[in-house]
C-alpha positions, -999 to +999 in steps of 0.1 A: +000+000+000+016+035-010+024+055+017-001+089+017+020+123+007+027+146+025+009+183+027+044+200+021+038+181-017+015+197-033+021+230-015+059+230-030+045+220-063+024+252-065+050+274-057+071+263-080+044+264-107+032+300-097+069+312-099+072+292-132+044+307-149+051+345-138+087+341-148+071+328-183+051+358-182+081+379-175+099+367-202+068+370-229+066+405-218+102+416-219+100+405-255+072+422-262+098+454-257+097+482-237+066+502-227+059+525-255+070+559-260+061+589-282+074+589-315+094+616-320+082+644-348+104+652-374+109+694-374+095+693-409+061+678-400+062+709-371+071+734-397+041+724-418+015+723-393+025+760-383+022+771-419-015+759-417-010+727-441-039+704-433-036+661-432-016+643-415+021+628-431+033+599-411+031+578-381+045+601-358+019+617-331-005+643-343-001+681-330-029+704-324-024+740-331-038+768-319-038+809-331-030+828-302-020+869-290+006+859-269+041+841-272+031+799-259+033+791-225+045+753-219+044+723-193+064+727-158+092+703-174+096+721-209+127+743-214+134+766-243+160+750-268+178+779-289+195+750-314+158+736-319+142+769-324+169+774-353+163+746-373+124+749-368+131+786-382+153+772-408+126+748-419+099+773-418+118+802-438+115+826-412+138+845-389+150+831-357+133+855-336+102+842-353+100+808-335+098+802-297+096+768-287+095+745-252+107+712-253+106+685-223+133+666-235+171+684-241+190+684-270+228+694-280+235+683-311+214+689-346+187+665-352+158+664-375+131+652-350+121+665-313+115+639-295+093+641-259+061+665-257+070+701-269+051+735-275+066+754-301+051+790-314+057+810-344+050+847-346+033+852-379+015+882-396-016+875-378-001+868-342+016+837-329+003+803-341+012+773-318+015+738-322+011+715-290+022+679-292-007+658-282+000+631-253-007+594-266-038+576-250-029+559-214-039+525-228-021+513-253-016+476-269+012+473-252-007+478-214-035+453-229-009+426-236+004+430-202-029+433-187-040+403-206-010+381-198-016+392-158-050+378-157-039+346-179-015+340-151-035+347-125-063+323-141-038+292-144-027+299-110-059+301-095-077+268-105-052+246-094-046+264-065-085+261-054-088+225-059-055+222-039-064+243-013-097+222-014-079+185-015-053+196+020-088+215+038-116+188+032-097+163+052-090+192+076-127+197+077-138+160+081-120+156+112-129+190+127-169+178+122-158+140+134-141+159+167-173+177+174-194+148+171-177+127+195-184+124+228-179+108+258-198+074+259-202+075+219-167+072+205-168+085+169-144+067+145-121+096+124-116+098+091-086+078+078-082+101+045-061+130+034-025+139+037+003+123+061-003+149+084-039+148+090-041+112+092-016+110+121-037+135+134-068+117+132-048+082+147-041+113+176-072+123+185-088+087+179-063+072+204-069+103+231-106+099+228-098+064+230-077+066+268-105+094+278-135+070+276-116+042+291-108+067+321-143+078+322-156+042+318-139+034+348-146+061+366-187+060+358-183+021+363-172+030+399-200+056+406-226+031+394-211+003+419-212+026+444-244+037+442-260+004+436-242-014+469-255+015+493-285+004+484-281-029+511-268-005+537-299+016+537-322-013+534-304-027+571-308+011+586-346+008+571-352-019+591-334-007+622-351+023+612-385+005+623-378-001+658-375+042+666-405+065+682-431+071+654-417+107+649-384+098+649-390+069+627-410+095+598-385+120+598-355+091+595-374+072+567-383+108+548-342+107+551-338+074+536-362+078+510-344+110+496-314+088+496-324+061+478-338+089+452-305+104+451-287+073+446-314+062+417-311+093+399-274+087+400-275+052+388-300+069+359-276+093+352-244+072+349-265+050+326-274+079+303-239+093+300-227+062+290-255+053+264-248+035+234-280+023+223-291+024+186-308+050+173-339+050+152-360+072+132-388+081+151-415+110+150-405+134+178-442+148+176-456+117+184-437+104+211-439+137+228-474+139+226-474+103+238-454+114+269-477+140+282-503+117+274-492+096+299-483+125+324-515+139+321-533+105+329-510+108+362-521+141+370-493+164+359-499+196+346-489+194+312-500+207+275-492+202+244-496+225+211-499+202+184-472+207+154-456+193+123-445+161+118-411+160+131-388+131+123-355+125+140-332+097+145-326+085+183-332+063+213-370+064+220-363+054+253-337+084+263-358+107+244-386+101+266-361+104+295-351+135+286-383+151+282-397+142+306-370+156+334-380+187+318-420+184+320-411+172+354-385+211+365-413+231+347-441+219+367-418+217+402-408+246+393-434+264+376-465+246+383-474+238+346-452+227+316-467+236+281-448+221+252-447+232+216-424+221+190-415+236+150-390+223+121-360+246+109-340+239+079-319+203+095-340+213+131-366+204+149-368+225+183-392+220+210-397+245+236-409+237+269-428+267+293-439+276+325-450+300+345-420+299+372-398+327+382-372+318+352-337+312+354-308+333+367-289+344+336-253+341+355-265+306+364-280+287+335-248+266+324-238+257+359-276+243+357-262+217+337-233+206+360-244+169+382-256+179+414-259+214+408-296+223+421-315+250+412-343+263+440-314+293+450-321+307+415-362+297+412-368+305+447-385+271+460-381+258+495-368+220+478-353+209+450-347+174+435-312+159+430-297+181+409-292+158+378-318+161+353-309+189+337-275+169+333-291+138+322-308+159+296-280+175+285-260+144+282-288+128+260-289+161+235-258+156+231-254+122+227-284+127+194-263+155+181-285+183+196-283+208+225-301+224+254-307+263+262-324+277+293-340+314+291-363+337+305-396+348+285-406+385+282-438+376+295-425+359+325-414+321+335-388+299+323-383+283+286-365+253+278-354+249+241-341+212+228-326+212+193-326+179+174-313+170+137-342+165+115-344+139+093 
């Protein structure tokens, strides 16, 4: 089997392309020339566009020319040229005193062209008549070239560099979503694709999640033992229990009772953290409906607001369990639990009410916590054992979902459970 590449492959390989192809690009453009600059004008073409000769004689750029009262006036960088203004005079037939010209670029020698922009007057008869060498356009075929090789680069860089980018990140990706799906009594298998690097990092993570649940295995094994064995002690200080004075004997059973809750809800809870049982699609609607059905029959407070059907994969059994801790706070809590439910695009959340005092805003995730209790914050004289908000949380997570507590405007708590849909 061959070996997976590394991310520092591909990567290297696109480097070396991109400086590849701009050197290419370089070199295409360098013998493309030089950036284009004005023509020069021979001093004949200016002699004959100041003698008024219309049409234009070569390929050099065109002047305009203007009638004016006053000697020209030229560009910040233009300098009068006494040599130039000769031979324009020369050319012309006119005296040298005639001809005042400024030029941007110097010359010392005789030539028969000016080259660079120039403004050159001659003082006629009629007043001065100027010509003005016009400044080529900004784009020429030369910048499209360039422009147009730029983008060709940047277009053959660009494609393979999004579907490389998109072959190292999806790997990257996949683990990220396979890391936030696991949890603690569900291990979730990585994925075993991508580069070198992100498959050692998947074996990483999948052999620390790995040592985690065995630790917590252990640990939640423990808990459950413990719990279960107290159970004989209290049923020997039960029957001790018996032999007290009747008041005595109410009060110390009240005791024992709360106990035996406490140590029932823990063995519930270890259960539920360390669920593995297979899920199943089922209609949330239905089965909550069922629920407060049966509730109901009991004598609890509860009402339901029929909605859409809602179909979710999940343990039936733990659902139920999970909703029904929270029928169960609302109506200690807030003597009534009303339960709605709606789909969202990949959602379904149900909301449960009541008509409590609400939740303490600087409390509501320590809520969660095991053992944590909540009648400091909902201001009732008892509480119960301070683990079904953390059993339900623990089975929310354990279907891919999650728990909010908050206050409504109108007063008394909400509960909100978000499921994926199916």
């Amino acid at each position: 089997m061959r070996a997976p590449r590394s991310t520092a492959v591909p990567i290297a390989l696109l480097v070396i392309a991109a400086v590849a192809v701009a050197t290419a690009m370089q070199f295409a453009i360098t013998f493309r020339g030089p950036p284009p600059r004005p023509a020069p004008v021979p001093i004949a073409e200016i002699a004959r566009v100041l003698r008024g000769e219309s049409g234009h004689a070569g390929n050099w750029r065109r002047l305009d020319v203007t009638d004016s009262a006053n000697p020209p006036i030229g560009g910040p960088r233009q300098q009068p040229n006494p040599m130039l203004d000769g031979q324009i005079a020369v050319a012309l037939g006119v005296p040298r005193s005639d001809v005042a010209g400024l030029y941007d670029e110097p010359t010392f020698f005789e030539t028969s062209e000016v080259r660079g922009d120039f403004t050159v007057g001659w003082h006629g008869p009629k007043g001065w008549r100027v010509a003005r060498s016009m400044r080529p356009p900004p784009f020429t075929h030369w910048h499209v070239f360039t422009l147009i090789a730029a983008l060709l680069t940047l277009l053959a860089l660009a494609v393979p560099a999004w579907f490389i980018a998109q072959r190292i990140s999806r790997p990257i990706r996949d683990l990220a979503a396979a890391a936030k799906r696991a949890r603690l009594g569900v291990p979730e298998p990585m994925p075993g694709g991508g580069p070198r690097e992100v498959r050692e990092l998947a074996q990483a993570i999948e052999a620390m999640q790995g040592r985690i649940l065995h630790q917590a295995q252990g640990r939640s094994a423990m808990l459950a033992a413990i719990a279960h064995d107290l159970g004989t002690p209290l049923s020997r200080i039960a029957f001790w229990v018996e032999q007290l004075p009747e008041a005595a004997r109410e009060r110390a059973s009240a005791d024992i009772d709360e106990m035996r809750e406490m140590l029932g809800a823990t063995v519930r809870f270890v259960r539920d953290d360390r669920a593995g049982a297979a899920h199943t699609r089922l209609d949330l609607g239905s089965l909550i409906e069922s629920l407060a059905d049966d509730l109901g029959t009991a004598g609890t407070p509860v009402e339901v607001a029929t909605g859409p059907r809602a179909v979710v994969r999940g343990d039936p059994s733990a659902l139920r369990r999970l909703f029904a801790n929270l029928i169960e706070n609302a109506v200690r809590y807030g003597e009534r639990a009303r339960i709605r439910w709606s789909l969202e695009p990949g959602w379904v959340e149900a909301v449960i009410n009541d008509d409590g005092p609400g939740f303490d805003p600087a409390r509501t995730e320590a809520l969660f916590s095991p053992f944590v209790r909540g009648e400091s914050s909902r201001n009732r004289a008892t509480g119960g054992t301070g683990l079904g908000l953390a059993i339900v949380r623990s089975i929310a997570e354990a279907h891919g979902g999650q728990v909010t507590l908050e206050n409504r405007a109108e007063g008394g708590g909400r509960v909100r459970v978000r499921l994926p849909a199916e």
